[in-house]
C-alpha positions as a Markdown table, in Angstrom:
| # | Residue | x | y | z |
|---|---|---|---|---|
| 1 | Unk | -70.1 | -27.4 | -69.0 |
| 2 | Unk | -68.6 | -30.3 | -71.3 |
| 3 | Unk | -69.7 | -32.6 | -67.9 |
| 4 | Unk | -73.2 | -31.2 | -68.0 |
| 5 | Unk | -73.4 | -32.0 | -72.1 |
| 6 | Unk | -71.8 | -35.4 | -71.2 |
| 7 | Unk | -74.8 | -36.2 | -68.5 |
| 8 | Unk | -72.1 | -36.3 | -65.8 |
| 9 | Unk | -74.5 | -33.7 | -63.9 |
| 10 | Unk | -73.0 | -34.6 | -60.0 |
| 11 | Unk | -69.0 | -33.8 | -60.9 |
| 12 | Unk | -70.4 | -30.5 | -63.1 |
| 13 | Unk | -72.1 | -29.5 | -60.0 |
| 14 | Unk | -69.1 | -30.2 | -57.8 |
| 15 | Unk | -66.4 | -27.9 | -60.2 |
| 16 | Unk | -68.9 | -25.5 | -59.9 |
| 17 | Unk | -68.6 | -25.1 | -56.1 |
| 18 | Unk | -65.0 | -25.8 | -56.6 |
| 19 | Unk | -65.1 | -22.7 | -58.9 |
| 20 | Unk | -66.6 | -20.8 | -55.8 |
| 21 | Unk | -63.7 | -21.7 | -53.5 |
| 22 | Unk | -61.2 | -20.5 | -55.9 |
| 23 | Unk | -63.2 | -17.5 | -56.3 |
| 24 | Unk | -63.2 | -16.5 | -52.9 |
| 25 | Unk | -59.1 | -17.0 | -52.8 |
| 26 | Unk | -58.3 | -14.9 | -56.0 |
| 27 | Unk | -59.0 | -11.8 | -54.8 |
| 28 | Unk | -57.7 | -12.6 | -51.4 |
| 29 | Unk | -54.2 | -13.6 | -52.9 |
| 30 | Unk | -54.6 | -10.2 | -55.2 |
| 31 | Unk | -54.9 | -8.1 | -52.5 |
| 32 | Unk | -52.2 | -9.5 | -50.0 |
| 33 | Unk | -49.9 | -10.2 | -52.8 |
| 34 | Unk | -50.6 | -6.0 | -54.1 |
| 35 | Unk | -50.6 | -7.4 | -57.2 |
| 36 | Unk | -54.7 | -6.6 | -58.1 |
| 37 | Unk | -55.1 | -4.9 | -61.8 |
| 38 | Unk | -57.5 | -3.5 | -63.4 |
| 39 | Unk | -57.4 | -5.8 | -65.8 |
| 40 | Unk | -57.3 | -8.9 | -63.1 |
| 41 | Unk | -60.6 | -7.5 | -61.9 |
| 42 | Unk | -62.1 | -7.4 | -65.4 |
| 43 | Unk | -61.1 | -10.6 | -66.4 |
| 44 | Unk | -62.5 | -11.7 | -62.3 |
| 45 | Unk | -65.8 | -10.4 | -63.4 |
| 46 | Unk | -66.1 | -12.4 | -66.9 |
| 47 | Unk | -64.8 | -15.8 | -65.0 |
| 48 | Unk | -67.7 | -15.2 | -62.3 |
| 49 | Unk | -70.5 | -14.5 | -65.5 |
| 50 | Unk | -69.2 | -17.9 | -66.5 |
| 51 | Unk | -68.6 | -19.7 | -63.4 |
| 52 | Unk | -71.9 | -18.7 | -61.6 |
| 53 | Unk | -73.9 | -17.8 | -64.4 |
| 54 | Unk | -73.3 | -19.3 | -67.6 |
| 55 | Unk | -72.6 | -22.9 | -66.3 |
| 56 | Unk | -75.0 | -23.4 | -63.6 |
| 57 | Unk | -77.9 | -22.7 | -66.1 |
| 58 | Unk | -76.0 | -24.7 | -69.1 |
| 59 | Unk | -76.1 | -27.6 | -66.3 |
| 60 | Unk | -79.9 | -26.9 | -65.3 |
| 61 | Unk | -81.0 | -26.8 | -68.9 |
| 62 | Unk | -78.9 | -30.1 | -69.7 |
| 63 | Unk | -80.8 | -31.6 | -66.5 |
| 64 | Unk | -84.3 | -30.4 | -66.5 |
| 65 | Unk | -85.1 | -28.4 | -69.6 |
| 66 | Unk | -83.3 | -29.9 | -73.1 |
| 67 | Unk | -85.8 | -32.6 | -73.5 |
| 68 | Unk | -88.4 | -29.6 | -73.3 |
| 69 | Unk | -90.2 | -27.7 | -75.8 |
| 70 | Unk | -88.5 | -25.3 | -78.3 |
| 71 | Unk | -88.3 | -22.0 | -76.2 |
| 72 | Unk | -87.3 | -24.2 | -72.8 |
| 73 | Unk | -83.8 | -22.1 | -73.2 |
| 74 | Unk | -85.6 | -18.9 | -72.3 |
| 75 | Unk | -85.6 | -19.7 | -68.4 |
| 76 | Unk | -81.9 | -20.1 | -68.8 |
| 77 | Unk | -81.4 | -17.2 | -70.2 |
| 78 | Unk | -82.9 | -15.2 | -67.9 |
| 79 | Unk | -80.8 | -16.8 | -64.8 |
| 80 | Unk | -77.3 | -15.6 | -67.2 |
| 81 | Unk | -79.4 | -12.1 | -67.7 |
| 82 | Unk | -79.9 | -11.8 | -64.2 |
| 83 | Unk | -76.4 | -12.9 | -63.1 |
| 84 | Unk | -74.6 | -10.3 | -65.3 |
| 85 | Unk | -77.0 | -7.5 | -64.5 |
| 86 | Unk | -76.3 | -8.7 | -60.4 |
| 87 | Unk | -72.5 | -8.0 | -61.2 |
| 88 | Unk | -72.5 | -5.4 | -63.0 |
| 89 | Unk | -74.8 | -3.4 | -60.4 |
| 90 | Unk | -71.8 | -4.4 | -58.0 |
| 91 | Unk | -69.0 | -3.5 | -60.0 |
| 92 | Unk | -70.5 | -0.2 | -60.3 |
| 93 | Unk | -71.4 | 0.1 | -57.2 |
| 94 | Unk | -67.9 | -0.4 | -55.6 |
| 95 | Unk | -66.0 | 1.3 | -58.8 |
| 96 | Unk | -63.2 | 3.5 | -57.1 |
| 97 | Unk | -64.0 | 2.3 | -53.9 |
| 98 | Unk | -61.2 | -0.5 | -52.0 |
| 99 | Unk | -63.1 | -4.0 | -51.8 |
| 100 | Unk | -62.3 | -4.4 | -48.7 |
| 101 | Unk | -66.0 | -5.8 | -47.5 |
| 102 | Unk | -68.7 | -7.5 | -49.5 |
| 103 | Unk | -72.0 | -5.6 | -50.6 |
| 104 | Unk | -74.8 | -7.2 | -51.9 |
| 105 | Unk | -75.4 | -10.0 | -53.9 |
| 106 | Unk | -72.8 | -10.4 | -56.9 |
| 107 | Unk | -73.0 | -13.3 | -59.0 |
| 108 | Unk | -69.9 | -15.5 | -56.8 |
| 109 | Unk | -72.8 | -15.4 | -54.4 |
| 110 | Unk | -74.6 | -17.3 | -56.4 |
| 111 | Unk | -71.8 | -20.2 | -55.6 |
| 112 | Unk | -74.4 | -21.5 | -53.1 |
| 113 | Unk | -76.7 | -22.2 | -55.2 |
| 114 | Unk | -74.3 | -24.5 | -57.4 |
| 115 | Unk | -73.6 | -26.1 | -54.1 |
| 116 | Unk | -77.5 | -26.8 | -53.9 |
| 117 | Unk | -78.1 | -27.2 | -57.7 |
| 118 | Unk | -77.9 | -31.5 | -57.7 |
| 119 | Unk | -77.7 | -34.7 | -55.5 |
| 120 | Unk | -78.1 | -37.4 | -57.4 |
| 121 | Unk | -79.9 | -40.7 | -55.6 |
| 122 | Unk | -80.2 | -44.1 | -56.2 |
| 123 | Unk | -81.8 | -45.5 | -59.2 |
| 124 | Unk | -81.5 | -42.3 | -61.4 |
| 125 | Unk | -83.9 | -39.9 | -59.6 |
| 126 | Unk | -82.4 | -36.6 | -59.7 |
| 127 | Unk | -83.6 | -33.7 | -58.0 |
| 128 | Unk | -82.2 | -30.0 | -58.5 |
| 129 | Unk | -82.7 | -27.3 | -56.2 |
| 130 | Unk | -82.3 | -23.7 | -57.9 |
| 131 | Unk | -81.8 | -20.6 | -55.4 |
| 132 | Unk | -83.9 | -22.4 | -52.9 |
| 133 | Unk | -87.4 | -21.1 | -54.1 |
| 134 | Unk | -88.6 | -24.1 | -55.9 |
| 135 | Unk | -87.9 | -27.7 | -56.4 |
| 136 | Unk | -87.6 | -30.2 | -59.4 |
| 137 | Unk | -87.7 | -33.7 | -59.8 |
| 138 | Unk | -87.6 | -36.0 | -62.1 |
């Protein structure tokens, strides 16, 4: 997020996929390692709200929307309201239950979109791609 609010939108994008790879290995370790808490799985949840929720939209609205009207944060808002409502569905959905196998769409896999969220061109023209259903450029 301090990348995005620098205008360093390309390396912001990047540690957000980055934060997807270590994502997929925390739990992995956890469970090998028998050394998954509750608490570790909490905290797991708050870091992916963060990681595929809050920054992914901080780095869209530094991209697209702050040179917007007033209420331009309101699109953002909904992608975080969406995320956290995504994972908490899950967490409920698997609560007592082993995770031993991946159902439906929590908010790590939302990773791909950060993966898909910039590329940067030549002479300044960026274009982001958000969940593959529409495209901006500018």
């Amino acid at each position: 997020m301090v990348l995005a609010s620098r205008g360093e939108f390309y390396r912001a994008g990047w540690y957000i996929f980055f934060a997807g790879v270590l994502d997929a290995l925390d739990g992995r370790v956890a469970r090998l390692s028998r050394t998954g808490t509750r608490f570790g799985a909490e905290l797991d949840s708050l870091v992916d709200i963060v990681s595929f929720g809050v920054a992914p939209a901080f780095l869209i609205y530094q991209l697209e929307f702050a040179t917007g009207g007033q209420a331009e944060w309101i699109f953002c808002y909904f992608y975080v309201m969406a995320a956290a409502i995504r994972l908490a569905r899950f967490n409920i959905t698997q609560a007592g239950r082993a995770k031993r196998y991946f159902i439906g769409p929590a908010v790590a896999r939302r990773r791909h979109d950060a993966r898909d969220i910039l590329s940067v061109h030549d002479h300044g023209v960026v274009s982001a791609r958000v969940s593959g259903s529409f495209r901006v450029t500018t």
